[in-house]
N, C-alpha and C positions, 0 to 999 in steps of 0.2 A: 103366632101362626094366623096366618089371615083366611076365614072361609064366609064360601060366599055363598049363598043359596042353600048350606049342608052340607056343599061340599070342598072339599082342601083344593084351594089356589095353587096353581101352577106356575111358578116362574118362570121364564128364560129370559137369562143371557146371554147376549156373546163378547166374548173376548180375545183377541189377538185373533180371529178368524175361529176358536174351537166354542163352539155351543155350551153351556154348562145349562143344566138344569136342576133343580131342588126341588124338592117337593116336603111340605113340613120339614121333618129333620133328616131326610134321606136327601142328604147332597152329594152329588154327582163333581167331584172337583175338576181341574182344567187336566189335559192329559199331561202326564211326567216328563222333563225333559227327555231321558231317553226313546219317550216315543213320538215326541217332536222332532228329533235330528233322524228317526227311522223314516218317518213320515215324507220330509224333506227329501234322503236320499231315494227313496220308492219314486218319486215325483221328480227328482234330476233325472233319474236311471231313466223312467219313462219319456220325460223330454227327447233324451239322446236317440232313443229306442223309433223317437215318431221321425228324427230327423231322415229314416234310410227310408220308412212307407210310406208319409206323406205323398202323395201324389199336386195337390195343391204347389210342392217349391219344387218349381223345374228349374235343374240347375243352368246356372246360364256363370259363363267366366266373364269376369269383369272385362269392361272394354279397354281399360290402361295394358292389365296381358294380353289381349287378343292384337295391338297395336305394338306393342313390343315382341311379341312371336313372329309378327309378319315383318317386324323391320330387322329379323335375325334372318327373315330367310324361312322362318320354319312354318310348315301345315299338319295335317291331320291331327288337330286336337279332339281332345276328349279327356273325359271325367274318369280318374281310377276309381276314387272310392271321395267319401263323404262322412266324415266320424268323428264322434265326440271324444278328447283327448283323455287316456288314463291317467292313472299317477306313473306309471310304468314307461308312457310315451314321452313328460318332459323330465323323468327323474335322473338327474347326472351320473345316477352309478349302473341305469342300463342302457343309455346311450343307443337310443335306436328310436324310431318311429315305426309300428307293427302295419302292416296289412294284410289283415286276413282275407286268404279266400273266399270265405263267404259274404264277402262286405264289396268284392271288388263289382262295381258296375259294367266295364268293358275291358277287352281285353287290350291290353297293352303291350302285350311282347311280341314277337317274331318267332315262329316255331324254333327260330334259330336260338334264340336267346331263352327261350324256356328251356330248349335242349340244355345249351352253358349252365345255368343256373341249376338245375339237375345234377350235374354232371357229378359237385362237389360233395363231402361230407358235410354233416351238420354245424353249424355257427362256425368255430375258429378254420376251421379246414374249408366249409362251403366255399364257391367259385362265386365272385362280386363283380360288378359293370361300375363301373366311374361316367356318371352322367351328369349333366348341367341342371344344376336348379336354378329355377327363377324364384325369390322368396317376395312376398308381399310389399317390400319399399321397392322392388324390382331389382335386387342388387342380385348379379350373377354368382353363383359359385358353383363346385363341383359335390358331389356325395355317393355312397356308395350303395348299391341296391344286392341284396344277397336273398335268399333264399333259407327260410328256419324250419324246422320242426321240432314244436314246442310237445315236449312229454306231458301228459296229464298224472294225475294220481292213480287213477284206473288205470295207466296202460298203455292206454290210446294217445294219440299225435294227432294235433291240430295244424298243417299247413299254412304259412302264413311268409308274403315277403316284408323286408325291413330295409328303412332309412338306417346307415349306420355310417361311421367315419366320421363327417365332420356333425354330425345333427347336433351334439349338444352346442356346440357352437350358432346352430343355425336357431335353434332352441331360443337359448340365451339373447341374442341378437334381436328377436321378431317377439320376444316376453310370452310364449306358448303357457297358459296355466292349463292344469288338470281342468277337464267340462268343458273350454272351449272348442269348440266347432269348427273343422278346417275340411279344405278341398284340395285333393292332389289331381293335379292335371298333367296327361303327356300332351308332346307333337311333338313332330321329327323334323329334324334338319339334314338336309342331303341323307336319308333315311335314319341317320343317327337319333337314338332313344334320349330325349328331354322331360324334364320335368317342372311343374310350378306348382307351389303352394301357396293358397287363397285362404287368409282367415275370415269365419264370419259371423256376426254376433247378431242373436237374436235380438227382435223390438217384441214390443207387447202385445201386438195384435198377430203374431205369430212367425209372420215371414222374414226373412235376414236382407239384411244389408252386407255389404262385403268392400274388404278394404285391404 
């Protein structure tokens, strides 16, 4: 034990980023893993969480879609939504891409197409739209847009539309991991509902790049 003046020396350390201190024989050890992989996930969750209030990252669609939109023919673009991927979003056995209501930026349907969508029962029965996606290497194909309501434990129903039909495909294709960061955008072509998905992956000083 080292003291200096009469009184007990104070350590610190640090280690992998967590502070350890001791003091004579009262040692304060590094935190347990379990509360390293909590810690981690509080601080992804939080990431995801800043990407919809940051105000700092105006979205902007890259300009390779914005120049293949116009050479379809197609305008009225705009941002649906913006969101960090679940396990749920690229997992093969539920085959969907969720967008919740609460998440969606602008509206993107035609009261006519809210009506359709409406119209049907829930998941296998709901009424779907076959619409065009443009996926990030810009390869076209089609997917289907349905309308859910997901039951809670309480009771209550959360409202939410869904990428479904081809998505694990589209998935698979474009290597979608859980935490990645993607953007769905509509515009219309001869009024017809379109869509394009923009993945985009953080840099260190906080703002994204998009590819």
């Amino acid at each position: 034990m080292d003291v200096v003046d009469g009184e007990m020396k104070i350590e610190k350390e640090y280690d992998q980023g967590f502070r350890v201190e001791h003091e004579g024989d009262d040692h304060q050890g590094r935190l347990p893993e379990s509360s390293k992989i909590k810690k981690k996930k509080q601080k992804m969750a939080t990431r995801c969480d800043q990407q919809y209030t940051t105000p700092s990252l105006p979205p902007d669609l890259p300009i390779k879609f914005r120049k293949r939109i116009r050479a379809l023919g197609g305008s009225d673009i705009a941002l649906v939504i913006q969101k960090c991927l679940f396990k749920t979003d690229v997992s093969s056995g539920h085959i969907r891409l969720s967008i919740p209501f609460n998440q969606i930026r602008q509206t993107f349907l035609t009261p006519q197409a809210t009506e359709f969508l409406n119209s049907g029962d829930n998941k296998k029965k709901c009424s779907e739209m076959e619409v065009m996606l443009i996926e990030p290497s810009l390869h076209r194909g089609t997917i289907s847009l349905k309308k859910w309501e997901m039951k809670k434990a309480s009771g209550s129903a959360t409202s939410m539309y869904v990428l479904v039909g081809q998505w694990n495909s589209v998935a698979w294709r474009i290597t979608l991991r859980e935490d990645e960061t993607v953007q769905l955008w509509s515009f219309r072509i001869n009024s017809k509902l379109c869509l394009a998905l923009v993945k985009r992956k953080a840099k260190s000083n906080g703002y994204f790049i998009k590819f």
